[in-house]
C-alpha positions as CSV (number, residue, x, y, z in Angstrom):
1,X,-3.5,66.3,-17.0
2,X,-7.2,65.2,-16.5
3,X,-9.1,64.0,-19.4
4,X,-11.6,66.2,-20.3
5,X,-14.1,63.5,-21.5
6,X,-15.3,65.2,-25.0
7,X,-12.1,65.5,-26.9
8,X,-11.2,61.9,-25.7
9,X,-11.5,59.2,-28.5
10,X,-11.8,56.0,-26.1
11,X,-14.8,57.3,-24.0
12,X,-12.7,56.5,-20.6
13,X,-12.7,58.5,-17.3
14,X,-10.1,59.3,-15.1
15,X,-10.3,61.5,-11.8
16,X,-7.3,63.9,-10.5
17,X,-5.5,61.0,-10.0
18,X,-4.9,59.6,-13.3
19,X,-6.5,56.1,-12.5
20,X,-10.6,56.9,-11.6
21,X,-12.7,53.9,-12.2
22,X,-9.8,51.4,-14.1
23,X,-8.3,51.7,-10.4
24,X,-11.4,50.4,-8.6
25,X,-11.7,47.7,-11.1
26,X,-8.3,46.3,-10.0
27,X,-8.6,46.5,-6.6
28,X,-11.9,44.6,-7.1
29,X,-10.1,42.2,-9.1
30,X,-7.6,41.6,-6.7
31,X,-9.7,41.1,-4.1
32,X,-11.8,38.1,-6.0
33,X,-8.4,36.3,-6.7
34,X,-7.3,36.3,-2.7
35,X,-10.4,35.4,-1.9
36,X,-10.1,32.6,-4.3
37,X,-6.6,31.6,-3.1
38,X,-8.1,31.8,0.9
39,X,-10.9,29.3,-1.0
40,X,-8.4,26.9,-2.2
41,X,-6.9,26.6,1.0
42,X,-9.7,25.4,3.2
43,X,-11.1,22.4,4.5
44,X,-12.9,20.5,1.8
45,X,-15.1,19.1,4.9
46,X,-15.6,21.8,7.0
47,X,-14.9,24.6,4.9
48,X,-14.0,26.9,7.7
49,X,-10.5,25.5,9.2
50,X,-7.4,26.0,6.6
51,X,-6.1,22.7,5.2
52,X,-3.0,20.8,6.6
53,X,-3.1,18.0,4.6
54,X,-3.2,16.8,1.6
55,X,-4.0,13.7,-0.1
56,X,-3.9,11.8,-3.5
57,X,-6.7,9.6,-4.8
58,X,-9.1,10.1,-6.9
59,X,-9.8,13.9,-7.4
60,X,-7.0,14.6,-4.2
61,X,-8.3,16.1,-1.6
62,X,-7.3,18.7,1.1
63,X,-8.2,18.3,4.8
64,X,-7.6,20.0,8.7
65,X,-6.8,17.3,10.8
66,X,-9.7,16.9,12.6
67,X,-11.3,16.0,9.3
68,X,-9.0,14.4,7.9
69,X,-9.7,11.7,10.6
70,X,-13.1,11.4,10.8
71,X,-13.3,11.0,6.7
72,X,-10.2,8.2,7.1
73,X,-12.7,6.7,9.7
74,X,-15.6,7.4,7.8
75,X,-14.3,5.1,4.7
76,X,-13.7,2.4,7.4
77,X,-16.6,2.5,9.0
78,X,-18.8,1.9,5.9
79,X,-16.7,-0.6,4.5
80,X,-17.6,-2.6,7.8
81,X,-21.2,-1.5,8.3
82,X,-22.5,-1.7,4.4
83,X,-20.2,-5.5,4.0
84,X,-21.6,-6.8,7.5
85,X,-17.7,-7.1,8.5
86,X,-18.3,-7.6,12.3
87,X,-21.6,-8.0,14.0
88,X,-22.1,-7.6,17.8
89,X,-21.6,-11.2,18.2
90,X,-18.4,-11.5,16.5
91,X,-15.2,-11.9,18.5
92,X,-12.8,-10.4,15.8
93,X,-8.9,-11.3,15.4
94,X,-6.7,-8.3,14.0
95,X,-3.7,-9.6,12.4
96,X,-0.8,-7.1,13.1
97,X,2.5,-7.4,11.7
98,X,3.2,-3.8,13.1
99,X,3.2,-1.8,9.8
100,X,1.0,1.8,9.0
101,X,-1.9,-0.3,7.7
102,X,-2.3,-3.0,10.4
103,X,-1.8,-0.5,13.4
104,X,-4.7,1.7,11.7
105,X,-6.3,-1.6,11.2
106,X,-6.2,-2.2,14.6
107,X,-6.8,1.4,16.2
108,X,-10.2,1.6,14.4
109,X,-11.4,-1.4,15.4
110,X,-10.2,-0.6,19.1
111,X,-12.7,2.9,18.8
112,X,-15.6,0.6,17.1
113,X,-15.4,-1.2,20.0
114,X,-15.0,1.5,22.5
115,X,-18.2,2.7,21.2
116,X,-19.9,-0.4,21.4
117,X,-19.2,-0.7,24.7
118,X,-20.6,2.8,25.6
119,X,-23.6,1.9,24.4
120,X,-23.4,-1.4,25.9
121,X,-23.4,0.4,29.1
122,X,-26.0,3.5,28.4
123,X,-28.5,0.8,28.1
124,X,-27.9,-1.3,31.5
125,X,-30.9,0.4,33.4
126,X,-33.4,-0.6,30.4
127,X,-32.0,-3.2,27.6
128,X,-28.6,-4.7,27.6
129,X,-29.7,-7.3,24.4
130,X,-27.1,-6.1,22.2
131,X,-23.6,-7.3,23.3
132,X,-20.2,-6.1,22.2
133,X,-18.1,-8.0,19.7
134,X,-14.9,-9.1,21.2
135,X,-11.3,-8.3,19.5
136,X,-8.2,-9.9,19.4
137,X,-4.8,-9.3,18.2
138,X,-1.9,-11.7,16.1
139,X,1.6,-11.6,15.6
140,X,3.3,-13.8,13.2
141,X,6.9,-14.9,14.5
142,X,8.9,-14.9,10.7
143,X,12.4,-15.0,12.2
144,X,13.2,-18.4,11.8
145,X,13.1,-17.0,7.8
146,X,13.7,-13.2,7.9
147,X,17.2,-12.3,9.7
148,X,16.2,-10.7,12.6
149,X,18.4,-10.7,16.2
150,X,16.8,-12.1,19.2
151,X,17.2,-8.9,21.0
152,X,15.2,-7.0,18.3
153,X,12.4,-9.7,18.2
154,X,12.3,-9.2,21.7
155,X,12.1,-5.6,21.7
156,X,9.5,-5.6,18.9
157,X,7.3,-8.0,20.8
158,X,7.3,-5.7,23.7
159,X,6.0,-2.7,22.2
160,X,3.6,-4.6,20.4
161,X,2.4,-5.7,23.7
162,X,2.5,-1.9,25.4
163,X,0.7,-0.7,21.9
164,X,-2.4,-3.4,22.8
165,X,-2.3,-2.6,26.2
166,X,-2.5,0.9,26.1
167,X,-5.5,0.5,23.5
168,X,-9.1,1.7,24.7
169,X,-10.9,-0.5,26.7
170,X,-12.1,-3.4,26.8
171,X,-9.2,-5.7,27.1
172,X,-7.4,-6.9,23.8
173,X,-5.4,-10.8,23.9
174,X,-2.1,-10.8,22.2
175,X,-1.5,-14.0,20.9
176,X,2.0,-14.0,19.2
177,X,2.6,-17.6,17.4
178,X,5.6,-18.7,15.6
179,X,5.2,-19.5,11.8
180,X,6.9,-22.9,12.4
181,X,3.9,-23.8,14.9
182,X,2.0,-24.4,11.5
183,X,4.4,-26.8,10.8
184,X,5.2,-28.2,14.0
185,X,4.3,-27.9,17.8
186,X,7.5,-29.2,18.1
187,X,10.0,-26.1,18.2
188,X,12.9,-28.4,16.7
189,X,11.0,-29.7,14.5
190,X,9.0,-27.2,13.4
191,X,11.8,-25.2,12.6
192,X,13.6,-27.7,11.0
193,X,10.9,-28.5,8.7
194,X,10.1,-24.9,7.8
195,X,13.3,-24.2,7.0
196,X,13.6,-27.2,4.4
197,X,10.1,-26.3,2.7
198,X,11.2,-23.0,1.8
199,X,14.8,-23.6,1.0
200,X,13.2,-26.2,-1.6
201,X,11.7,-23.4,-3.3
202,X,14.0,-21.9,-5.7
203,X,12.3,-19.5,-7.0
204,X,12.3,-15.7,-5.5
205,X,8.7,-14.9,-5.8
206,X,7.4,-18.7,-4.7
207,X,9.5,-18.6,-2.2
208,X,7.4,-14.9,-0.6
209,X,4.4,-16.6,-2.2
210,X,4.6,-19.5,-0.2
211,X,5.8,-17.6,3.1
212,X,2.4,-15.3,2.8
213,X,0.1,-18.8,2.2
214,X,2.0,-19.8,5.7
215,X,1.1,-16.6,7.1
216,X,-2.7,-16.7,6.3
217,X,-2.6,-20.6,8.0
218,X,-1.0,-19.5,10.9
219,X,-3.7,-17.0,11.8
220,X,-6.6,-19.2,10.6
221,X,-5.0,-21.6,13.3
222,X,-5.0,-19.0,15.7
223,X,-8.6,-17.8,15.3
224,X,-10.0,-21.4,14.7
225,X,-8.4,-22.3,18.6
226,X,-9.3,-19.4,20.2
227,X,-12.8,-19.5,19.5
228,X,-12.5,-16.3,16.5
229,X,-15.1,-15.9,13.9
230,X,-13.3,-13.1,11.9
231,X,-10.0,-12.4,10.5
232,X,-9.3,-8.5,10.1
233,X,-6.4,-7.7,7.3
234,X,-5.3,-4.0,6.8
235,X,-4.6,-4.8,3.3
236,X,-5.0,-1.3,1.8
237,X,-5.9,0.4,-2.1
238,X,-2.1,0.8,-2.5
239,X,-1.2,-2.8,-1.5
240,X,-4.3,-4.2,-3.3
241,X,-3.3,-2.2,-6.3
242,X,0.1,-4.3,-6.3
243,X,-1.7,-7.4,-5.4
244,X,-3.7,-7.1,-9.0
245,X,-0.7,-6.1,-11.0
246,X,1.4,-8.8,-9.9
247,X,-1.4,-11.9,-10.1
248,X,-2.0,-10.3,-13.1
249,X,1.6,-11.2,-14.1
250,X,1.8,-14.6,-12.5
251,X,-1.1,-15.5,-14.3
252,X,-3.6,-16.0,-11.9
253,X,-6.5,-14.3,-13.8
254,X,-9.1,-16.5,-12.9
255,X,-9.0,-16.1,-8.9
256,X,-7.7,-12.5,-9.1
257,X,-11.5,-11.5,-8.4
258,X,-11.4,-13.4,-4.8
259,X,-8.7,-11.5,-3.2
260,X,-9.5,-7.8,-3.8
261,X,-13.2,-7.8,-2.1
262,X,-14.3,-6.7,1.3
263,X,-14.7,-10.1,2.5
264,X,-13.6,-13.3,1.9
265,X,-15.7,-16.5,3.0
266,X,-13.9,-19.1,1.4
267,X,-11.7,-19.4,5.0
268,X,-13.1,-21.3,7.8
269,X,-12.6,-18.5,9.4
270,X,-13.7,-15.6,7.0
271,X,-11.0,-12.7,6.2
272,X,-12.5,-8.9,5.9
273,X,-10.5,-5.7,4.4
274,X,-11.8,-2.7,6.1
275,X,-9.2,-0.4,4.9
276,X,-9.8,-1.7,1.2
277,X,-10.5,2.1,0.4
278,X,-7.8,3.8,2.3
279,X,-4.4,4.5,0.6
280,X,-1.2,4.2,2.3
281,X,-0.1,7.9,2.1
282,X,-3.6,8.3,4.0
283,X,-2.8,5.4,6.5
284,X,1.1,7.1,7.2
285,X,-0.6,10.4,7.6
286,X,-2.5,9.3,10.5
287,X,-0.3,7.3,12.0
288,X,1.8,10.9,12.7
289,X,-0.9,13.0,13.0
290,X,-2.0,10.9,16.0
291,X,1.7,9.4,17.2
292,X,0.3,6.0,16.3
293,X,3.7,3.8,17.1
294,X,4.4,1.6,15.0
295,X,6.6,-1.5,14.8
296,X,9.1,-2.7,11.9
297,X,10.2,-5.8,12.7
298,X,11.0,-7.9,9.3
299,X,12.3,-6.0,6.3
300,X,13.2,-8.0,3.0
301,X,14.3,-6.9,-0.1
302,X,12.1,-8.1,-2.2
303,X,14.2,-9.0,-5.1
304,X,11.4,-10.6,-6.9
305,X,7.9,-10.2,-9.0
306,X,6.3,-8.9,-6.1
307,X,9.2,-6.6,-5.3
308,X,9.4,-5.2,-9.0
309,X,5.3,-4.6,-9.4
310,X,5.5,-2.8,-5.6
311,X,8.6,-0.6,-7.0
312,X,6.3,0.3,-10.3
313,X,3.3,1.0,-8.9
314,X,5.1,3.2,-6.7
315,X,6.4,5.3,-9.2
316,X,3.1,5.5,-11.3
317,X,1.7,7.2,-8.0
318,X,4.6,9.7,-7.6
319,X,3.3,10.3,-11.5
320,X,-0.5,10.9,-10.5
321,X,-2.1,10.1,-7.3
322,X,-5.1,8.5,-9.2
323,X,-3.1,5.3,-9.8
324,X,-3.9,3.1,-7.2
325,X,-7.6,3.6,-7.1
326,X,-8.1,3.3,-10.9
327,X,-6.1,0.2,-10.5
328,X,-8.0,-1.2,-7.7
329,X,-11.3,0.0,-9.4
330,X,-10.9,-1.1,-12.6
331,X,-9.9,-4.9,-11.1
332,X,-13.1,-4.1,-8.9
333,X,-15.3,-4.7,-11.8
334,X,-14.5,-8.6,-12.1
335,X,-17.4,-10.5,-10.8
336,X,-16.6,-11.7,-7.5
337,X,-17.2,-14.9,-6.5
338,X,-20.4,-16.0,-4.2
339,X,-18.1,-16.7,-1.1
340,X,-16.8,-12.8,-1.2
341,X,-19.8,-11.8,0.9
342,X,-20.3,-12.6,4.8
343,X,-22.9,-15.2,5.0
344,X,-26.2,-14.3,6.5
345,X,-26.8,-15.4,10.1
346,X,-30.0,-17.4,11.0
347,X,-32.3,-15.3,12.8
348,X,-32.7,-18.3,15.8
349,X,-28.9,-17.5,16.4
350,X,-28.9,-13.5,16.3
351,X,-30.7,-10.9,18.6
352,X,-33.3,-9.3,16.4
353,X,-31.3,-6.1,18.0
354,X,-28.2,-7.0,16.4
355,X,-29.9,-7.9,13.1
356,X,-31.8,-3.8,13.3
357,X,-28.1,-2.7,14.1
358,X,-26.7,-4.3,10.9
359,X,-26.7,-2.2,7.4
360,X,-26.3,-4.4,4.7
361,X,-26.1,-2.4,1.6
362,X,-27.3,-4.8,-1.2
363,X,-26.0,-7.7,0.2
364,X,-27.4,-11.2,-0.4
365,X,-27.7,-14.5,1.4
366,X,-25.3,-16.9,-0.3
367,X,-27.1,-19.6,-1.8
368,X,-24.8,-22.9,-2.2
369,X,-21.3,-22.6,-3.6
370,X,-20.5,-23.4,-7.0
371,X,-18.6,-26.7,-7.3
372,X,-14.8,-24.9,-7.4
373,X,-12.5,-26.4,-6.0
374,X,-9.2,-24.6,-4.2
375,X,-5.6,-24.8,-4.7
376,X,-4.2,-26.2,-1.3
377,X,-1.4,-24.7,-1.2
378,X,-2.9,-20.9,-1.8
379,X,-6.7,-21.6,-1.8
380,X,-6.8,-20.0,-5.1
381,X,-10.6,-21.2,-6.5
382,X,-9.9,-23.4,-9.7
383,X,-12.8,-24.0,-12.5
384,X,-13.2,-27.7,-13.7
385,X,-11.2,-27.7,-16.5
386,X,-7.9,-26.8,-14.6
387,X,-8.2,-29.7,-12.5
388,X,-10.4,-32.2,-13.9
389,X,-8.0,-34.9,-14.3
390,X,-6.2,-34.5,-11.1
391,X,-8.7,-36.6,-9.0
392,X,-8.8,-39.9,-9.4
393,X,-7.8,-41.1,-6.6
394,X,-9.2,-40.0,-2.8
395,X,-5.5,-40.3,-1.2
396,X,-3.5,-37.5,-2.4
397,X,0.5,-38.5,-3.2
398,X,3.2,-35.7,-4.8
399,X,2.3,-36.2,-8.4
400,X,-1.6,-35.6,-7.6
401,X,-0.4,-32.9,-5.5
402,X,1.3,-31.0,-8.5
403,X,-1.8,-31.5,-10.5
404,X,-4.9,-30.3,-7.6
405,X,-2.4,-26.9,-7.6
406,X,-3.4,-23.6,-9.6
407,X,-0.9,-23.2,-12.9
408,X,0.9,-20.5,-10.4
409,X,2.2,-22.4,-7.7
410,X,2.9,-25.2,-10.1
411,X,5.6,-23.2,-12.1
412,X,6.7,-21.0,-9.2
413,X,6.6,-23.2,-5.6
414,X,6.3,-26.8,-6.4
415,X,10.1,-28.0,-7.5
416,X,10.4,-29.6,-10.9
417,X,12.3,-32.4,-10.4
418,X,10.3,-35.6,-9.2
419,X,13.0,-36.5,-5.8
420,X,12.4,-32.9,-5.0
421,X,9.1,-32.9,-5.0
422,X,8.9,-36.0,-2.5
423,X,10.7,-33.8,-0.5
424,X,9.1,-30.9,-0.7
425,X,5.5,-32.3,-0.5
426,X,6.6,-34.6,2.7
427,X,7.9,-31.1,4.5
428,X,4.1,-29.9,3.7
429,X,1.9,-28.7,6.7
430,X,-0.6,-31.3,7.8
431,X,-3.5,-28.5,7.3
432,X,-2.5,-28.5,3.3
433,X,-2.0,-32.3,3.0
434,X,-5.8,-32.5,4.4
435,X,-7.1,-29.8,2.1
436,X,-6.0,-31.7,-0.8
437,X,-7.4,-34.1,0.4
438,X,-10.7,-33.2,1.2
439,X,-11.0,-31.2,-2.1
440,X,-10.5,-34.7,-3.6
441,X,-13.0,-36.6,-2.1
442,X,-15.5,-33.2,-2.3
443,X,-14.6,-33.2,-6.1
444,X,-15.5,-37.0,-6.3
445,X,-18.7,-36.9,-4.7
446,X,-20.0,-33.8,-6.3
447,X,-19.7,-36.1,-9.9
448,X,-21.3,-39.3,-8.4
449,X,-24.0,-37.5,-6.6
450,X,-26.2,-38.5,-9.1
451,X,-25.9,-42.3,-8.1
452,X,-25.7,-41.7,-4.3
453,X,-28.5,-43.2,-2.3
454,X,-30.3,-40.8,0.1
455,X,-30.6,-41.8,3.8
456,X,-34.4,-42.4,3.2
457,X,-33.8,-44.6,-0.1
458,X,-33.7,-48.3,0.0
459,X,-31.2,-49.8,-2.0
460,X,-32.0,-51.6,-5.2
């Protein structure tokens, strides 16, 4: 029966049908909430494709593919430009160890290239003053520690070399170097002596400590003979965001601030983290979205500090995809050190075309560097007081050793007992033995400066 409208009490209407105008209202309704769910499913970029992925991080974030890439990319490509990772006259080493990070590492740099190079070429009728930064690749040989059969080396080797080869021009070296090289050029001895510096290591964590100190040697070695002038790690937010909790841990408070920045110039050969803002779900995304192969060669269990913090962090991300970044964010706001910025180029030595190409985002020129003075064994910069007494003498011997070292490598590398530590310091790459050395005699003359005579001065 139709309401009649007068002798109704709540004022409503209804037509023939028994619904009228309440009807309308929930279609209308129903209407604005799918069009809210066909909302929540697009592209955040593009806002027109429907979104395939999705990611964690800070606020998440939902993606087609095509955007996906270009926003992974995009954080790349201004951590380089706005840090002045690579100019064109750079020839740039990528260290690959065949993981997500380093293969993504490595692809992007490839396309940076390749884009270089087309301009390079657009401009050969009228200017060809800006040239294209070279690129290199390195692969540390760990099998003389890590079990690992020869045939799977081999194999492992191969498709490293068919993944650089089939990488966009121009031409990429692979220069695959055996961690015992740093010890040795001899391969029996080498190997020999590698062996016995780690096994005098008995603790788990020193032990991957050290290994990763050899590592970062190695490839110096390899950039500083083949003519390099930048190191590319694809150290990412999720394995930066371990990195803090665990120095954090081993007490290494002071230097925490030098290893989590874009750049690192405390190398000879300055280290640069492109992917510093990428996550690894992002970086495994991509490597299946685009059938990026990758390569596991070494795997190790990890039963250690480093091994524990990974496991953790990993679960606080499964908890909210927020972790990492407010981990690597909040360690972000230490004050970094003056040599975790690229240091300017002299005009005389750069194309004024290369300088107008370079976007540096509140960078400045490093002025001198503070009178720190590095662990040799992990470069970790030391302040005065934690080494003050540890140079007097110029000619380093084990007991000064133990004493030029950071508190973390003291408790967790060097051996306790006084015969082992002969040992284990006479097993020591040359390359350490010399930075102990030099940071001696720098320490020394940095506190008699004072009562040096200039090369202009006439002696009293």
């Amino acid at each position: 029966m139709d309401c009649n409208g007068t002798g109704c009490q709540t004022g409503c209407y209804k037509d023939s049908n028994g619904d009228g105008e309440t009807e309308n209202k929930s279609i209308s309704v129903d209407s604005s909430h799918d069009k809210h769910q066909r909302h929540q499913k697009m592209c955040l970029k593009c806002k027109g494709t429907e979104a395939t992925i999705f990611t964690g991080g800070d606020g998440g974030g939902r993606f087609c593919a095509d955007c996906f890439r270009s926003n992974l990319y995009g954080k790349f490509k201004l951590a380089v430009t706005s840090n002045a990772m690579i100019s064109p006259t750079d020839k740039v080493l990528v260290a690959f160890s065949g993981g997500p990070s380093s293969r993504v590492a490595l692809q992007f740099v490839s396309e940076m290239q390749l884009k270089a190079q087309k301009n390079f070429d657009a401009t050969a009728d009228r200017d060809r003053s800006l040239p294209v930064f070279g690129v290199g690749v390195a692969f540390i040989d760990e099998s003389e520690i890590h079990p690992s059969t020869a045939a799977d080396l081999d194999k492992a080797v191969e498709d490293m070399k068919e993944i650089v080869l089939n990488l966009a021009p121009p031409r990429k070296e692979l220069h695959v170097v055996p961690i015992r090289s740093i010890c040795s050029e001899k391969t029996s001895d080498g190997r020999e002596t590698l062996e016995n510096l780690v096994n005098a290591v008995g603790d788990a964590t020193g032990k991957e400590d050290l290994l990763a100190h050899l590592r970062m040697l190695s490839l110096q070695k390899i950039a500083i003979e083949n003519g390099y002038t930048k190191l590319v790690l694809g150290s990412c937010t999720s394995r930066i965001a371990c990195h803090v909790l665990a120095a954090t841990v081993k007490g290494q408070g002071y230097s925490l601030a030098a290893d989590i920045q874009y750049a690192d110039a405390r190398w000879e050969i300055p280290v640069v983290l492109p992917l510093r803002d990428c996550l690894m779900q992002e970086l495994n995304i991509l490597c299946s979205l685009d059938s990026l192969k990758i390569v596991e060669v070494f795997n190790d269990s990890r039963a250690n500090i480093n091994g524990l913090v990974s496991s953790f962090v990993k679960l606080l991300q499964e908890e909210n995809p927020s972790r990492e970044c407010t981990i690597v964010r909040t360690a972000g706001k230490l004050t970094p050190f003056p040599f975790n910025r690229i240091p300017e180029v002299d005009a005389d030595d750069v194309l004024l075309a290369s300088q107008r190409r370079q976007k540096k985002f509140n960078l400045r020129p490093i002025e001198s560097l503070p009178p720190e003075s590095f662990c040799p064994i992990c470069n970790s910069p030391m302040n005065d007081l934690q080494n003050s007494s540890c140079y007097s003498n110029p000619q380093p011997n084990p007991e000064l050793f133990r004493a030029a070292c950071c508190s973390c490598c003291q408790y967790q590398v060097l051996p306790e007992e006084p015969s082992s530590m002969d040992q284990f310091y006479s097993f020591l790459p040359k390359s350490i033995i010399t930075r102990a050395k030099d940071g001696n005699q720098k320490w020394i003359r940095e506190r008699i400066q004072d009562c040096l005579l200039l090369d202009d001065e006439d002696e009293v």
